[in-house]
C-alpha positions as CSV (number, residue, x, y, z in Angstrom):
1,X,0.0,0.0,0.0
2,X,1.3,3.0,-1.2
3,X,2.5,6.3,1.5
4,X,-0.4,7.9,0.0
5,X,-3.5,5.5,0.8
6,X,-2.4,4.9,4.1
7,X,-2.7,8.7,4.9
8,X,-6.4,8.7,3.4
9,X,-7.7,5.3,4.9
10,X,-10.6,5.8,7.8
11,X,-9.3,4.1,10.7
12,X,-11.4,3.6,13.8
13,X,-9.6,4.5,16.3
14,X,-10.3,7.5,18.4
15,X,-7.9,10.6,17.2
16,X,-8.1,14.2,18.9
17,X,-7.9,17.6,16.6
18,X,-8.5,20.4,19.1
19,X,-12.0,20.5,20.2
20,X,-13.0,17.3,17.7
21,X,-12.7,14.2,17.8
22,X,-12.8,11.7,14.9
23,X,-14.7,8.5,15.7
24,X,-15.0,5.9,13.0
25,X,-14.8,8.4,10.0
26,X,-16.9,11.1,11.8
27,X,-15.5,14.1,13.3
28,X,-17.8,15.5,16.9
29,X,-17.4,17.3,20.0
30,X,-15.1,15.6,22.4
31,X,-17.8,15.2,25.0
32,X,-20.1,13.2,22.5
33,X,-16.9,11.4,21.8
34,X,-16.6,10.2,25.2
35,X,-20.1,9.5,25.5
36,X,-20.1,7.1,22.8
37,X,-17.3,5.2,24.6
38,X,-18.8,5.5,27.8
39,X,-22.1,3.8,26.8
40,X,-19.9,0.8,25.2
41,X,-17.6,0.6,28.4
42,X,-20.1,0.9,30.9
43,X,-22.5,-2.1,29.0
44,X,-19.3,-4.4,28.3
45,X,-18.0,-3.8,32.2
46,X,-21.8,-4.4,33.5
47,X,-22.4,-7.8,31.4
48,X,-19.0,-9.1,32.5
49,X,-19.4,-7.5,36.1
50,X,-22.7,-9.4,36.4
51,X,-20.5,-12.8,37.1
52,X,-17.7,-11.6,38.1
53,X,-18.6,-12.3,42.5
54,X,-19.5,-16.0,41.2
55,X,-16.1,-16.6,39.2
56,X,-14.2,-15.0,42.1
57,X,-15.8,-18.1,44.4
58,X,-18.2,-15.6,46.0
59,X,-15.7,-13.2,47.3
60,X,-16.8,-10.5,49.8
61,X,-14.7,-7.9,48.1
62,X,-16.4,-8.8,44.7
63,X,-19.6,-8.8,46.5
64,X,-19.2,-5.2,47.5
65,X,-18.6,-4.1,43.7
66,X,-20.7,-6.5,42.0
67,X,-24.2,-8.3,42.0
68,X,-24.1,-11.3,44.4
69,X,-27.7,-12.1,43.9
70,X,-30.3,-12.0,41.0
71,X,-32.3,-8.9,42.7
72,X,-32.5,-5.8,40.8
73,X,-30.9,-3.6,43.1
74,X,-27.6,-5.8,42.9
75,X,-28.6,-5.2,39.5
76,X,-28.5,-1.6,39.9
77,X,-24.3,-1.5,40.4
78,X,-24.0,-2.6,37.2
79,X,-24.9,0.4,36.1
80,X,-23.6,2.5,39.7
81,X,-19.6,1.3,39.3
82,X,-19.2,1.6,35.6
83,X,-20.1,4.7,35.0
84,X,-18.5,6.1,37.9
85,X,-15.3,4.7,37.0
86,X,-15.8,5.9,33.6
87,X,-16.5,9.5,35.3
88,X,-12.7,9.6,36.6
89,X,-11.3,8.9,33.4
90,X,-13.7,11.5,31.3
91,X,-13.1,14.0,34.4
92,X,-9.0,13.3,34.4
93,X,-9.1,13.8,30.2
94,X,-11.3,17.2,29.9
95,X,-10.4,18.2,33.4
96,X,-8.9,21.8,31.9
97,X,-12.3,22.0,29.4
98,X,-15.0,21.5,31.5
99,X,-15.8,23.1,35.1
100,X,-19.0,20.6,35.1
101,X,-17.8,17.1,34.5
102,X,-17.9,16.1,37.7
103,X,-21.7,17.3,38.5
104,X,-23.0,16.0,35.0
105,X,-21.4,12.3,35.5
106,X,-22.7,12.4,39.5
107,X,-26.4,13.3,37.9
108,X,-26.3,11.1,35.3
109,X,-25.4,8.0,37.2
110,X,-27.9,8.9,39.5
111,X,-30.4,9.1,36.4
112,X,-29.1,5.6,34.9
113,X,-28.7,3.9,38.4
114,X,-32.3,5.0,39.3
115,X,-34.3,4.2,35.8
116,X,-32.8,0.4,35.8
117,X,-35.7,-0.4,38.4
118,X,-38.3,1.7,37.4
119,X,-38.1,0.1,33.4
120,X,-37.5,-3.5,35.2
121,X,-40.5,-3.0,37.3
122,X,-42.7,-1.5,34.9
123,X,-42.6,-4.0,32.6
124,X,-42.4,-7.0,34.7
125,X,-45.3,-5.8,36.1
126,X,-46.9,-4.8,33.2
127,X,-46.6,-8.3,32.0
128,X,-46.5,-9.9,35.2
129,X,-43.4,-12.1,34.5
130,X,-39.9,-10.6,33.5
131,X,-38.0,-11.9,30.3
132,X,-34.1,-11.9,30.0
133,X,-33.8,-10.5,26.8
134,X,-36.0,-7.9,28.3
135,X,-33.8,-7.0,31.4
136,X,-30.8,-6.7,29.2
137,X,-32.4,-3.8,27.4
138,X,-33.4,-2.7,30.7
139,X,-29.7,-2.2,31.6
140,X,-28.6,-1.0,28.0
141,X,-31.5,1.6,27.9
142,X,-30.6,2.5,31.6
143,X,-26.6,3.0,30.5
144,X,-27.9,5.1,27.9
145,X,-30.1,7.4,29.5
146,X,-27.5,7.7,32.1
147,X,-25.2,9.0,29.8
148,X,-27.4,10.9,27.4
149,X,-28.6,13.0,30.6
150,X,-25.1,14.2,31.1
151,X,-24.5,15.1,27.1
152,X,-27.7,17.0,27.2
153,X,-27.2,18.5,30.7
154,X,-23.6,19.7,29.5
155,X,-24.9,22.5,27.6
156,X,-26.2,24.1,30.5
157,X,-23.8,23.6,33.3
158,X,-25.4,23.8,36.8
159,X,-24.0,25.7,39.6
160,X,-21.8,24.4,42.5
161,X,-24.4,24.6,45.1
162,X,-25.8,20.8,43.5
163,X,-22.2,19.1,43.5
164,X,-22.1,19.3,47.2
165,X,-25.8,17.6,47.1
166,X,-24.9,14.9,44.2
167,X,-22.0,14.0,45.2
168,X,-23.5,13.0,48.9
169,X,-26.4,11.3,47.0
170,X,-23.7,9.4,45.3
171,X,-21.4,8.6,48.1
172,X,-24.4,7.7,50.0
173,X,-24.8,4.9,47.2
174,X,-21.4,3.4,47.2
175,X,-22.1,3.0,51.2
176,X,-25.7,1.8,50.3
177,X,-24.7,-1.0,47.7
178,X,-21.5,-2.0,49.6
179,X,-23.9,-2.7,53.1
180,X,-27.3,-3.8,52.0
């Protein structure tokens, strides 16, 4: 292949020009960027978090992070520690771009933490009977609201008076899911 073609071929890995990004032949905001690849992370860490306490051989430190049970709000950190991992990195990479990372991510987990049961629950009881197929959109849809609440919320960063407030909300999770 000639010097020439290789310069010109789309590749799809994730390349920054300033304030773009280009993502698989598409140029967009970095944020979006790192929205996209949020929503893939978080779903690919929550499917393999779902078994990761059982391969461990039930470990209590597992348990802490992960689902140890089939109830929906061990169900819920799949969504929870994901996406708040995922906030550290996005909030470490755009930490000189964007005063607000830190309160969108905190809201949007809370959104995409919070809708998991209230889809699960409306359609189980809807139908009276829940479906697997079903509660794996559940969580996908839930990841993606999550993460669509902070893109949309980012054009209108809130003030500091909520970070105090969402970040407790959120603390009070990881001490919620880690005891109950």
């Amino acid at each position: 292949m000639s010097k020439h073609n290789k310069k010109n071929r789309i590749t799809p890995k994730v390349i920054h020009y300033n304030e773009m990004c280009y993502f698989r032949g598409v140029f967009m905001d970095k944020l979006k960027c790192y929205i996209i690849i949020g929503i893939f992370f978080t779903i690919i860490a929550g499917v393999i978090g779902h078994f990761v306490y059982e391969w461990t051989g039930e470990n209590f430190i597992a348990g802490l992070f992960f689902p140890v049970n089939e109830s929906t709000w061990e169900h819920m950190k799949l969504v929870f520690f994901p996406m708040l991992l995922y906030s550290f990195f996005v909030k470490y990479k755009l930490k000189d771009e964007s005063e607000c990372i830190s309160k969108l991510f905190m809201l949007g987990i809370l959104a995409g933490t919070f809708v998991l049961p209230v889809l699960f629950y409306t359609y189980s009881g809807v139908l009276g009977y829940n479906i697997a197929w079903l509660n794996i959109l559940t969580f996908i849809v839930s990841v993606i609201i999550g993460f669509v609440v902070v893109y949309v919320k980012a054009k209108s960063c809130m003030s500091d008076r909520w970070l105090l407030l969402l970040n407790g909300i959120v603390f009070s999770l990881v001490i919620a899911f880690m005891v109950f």
